[in-house]
C-alpha distance (Angstrom), angle and dihedral (degrees) to the residues before:
residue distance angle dihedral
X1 . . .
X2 4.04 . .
X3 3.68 102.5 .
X4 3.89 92.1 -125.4
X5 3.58 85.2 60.7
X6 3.75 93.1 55.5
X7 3.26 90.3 39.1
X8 3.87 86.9 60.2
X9 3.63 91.9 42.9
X10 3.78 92.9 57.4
X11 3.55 89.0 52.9
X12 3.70 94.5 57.8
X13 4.00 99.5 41.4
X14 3.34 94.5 41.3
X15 4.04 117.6 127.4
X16 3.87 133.4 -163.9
X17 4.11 84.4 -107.8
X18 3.77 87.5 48.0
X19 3.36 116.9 44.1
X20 3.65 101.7 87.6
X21 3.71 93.6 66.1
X22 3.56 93.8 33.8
X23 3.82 90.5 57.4
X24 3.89 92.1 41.8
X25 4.15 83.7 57.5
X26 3.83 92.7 42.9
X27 4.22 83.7 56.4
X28 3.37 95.4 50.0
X29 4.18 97.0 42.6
X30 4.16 79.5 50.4
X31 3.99 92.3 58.4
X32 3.77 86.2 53.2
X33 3.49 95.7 52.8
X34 3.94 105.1 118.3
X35 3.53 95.9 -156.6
X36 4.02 144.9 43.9
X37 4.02 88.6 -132.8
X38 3.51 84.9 53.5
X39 3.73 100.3 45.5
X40 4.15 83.9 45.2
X41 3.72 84.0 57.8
X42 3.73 87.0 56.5
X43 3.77 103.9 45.8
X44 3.65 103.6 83.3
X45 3.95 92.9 48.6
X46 4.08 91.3 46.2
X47 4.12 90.6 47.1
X48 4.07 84.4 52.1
X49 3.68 99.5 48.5
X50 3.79 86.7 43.4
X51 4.24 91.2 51.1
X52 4.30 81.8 45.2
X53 3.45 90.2 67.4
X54 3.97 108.1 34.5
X55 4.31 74.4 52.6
X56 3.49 82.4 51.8
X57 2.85 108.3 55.3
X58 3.71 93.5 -129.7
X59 3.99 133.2 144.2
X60 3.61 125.5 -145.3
X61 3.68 123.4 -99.6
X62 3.81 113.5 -51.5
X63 3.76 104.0 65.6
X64 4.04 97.9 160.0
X65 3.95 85.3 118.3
X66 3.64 95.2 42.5
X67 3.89 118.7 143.1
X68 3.64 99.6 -87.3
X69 4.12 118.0 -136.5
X70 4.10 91.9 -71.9
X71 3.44 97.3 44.9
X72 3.96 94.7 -97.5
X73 3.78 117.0 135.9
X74 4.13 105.7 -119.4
X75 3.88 119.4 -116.9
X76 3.65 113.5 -172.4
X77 3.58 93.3 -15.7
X78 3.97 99.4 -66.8
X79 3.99 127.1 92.3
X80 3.57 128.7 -77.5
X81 3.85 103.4 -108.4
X82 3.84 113.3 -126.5
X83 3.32 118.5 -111.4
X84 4.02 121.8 -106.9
């Protein structure tokens, strides 16, 4: 598949629990791009998938100190205790 293709693929089947990845692939199918009409081609699709997840909400790749479901930053996989 042409990469500007997949690139515009991602951006349409991309999900809230996706787009992380899905961006991360989109970056590295842009590098390959051999040409600047080709990486113009591109630009519009990356700059949506890159507004998806600031809408989102959603960081990029390492999320092992993600907020955890009450807000609290995870250290070594438990709860941050609240403070007294």
């Amino acid at each position: 598949m042409d990469p500007v293709d997949e690139i515009k693929r991602l951006y349409y089947e991309t999900t809230r629990a996706t787009i992380a990845r899905d961006l991360a692939r989109a970056v590295e199918l842009l590098k390959s791009l051999p040409s600047e009409e080709a990486r113009e081609r591109a630009a519009a699709f990356m700059d949506g998938l890159s507004q998806m997840r600031s809408e989102w909400g959603v960081r990029g790749g390492d999320t092992s100190n993600a907020p955890g479901p009450r807000g609290h930053r995870r250290a070594g996989g438990r709860p941050k205790k609240p403070a007294r």
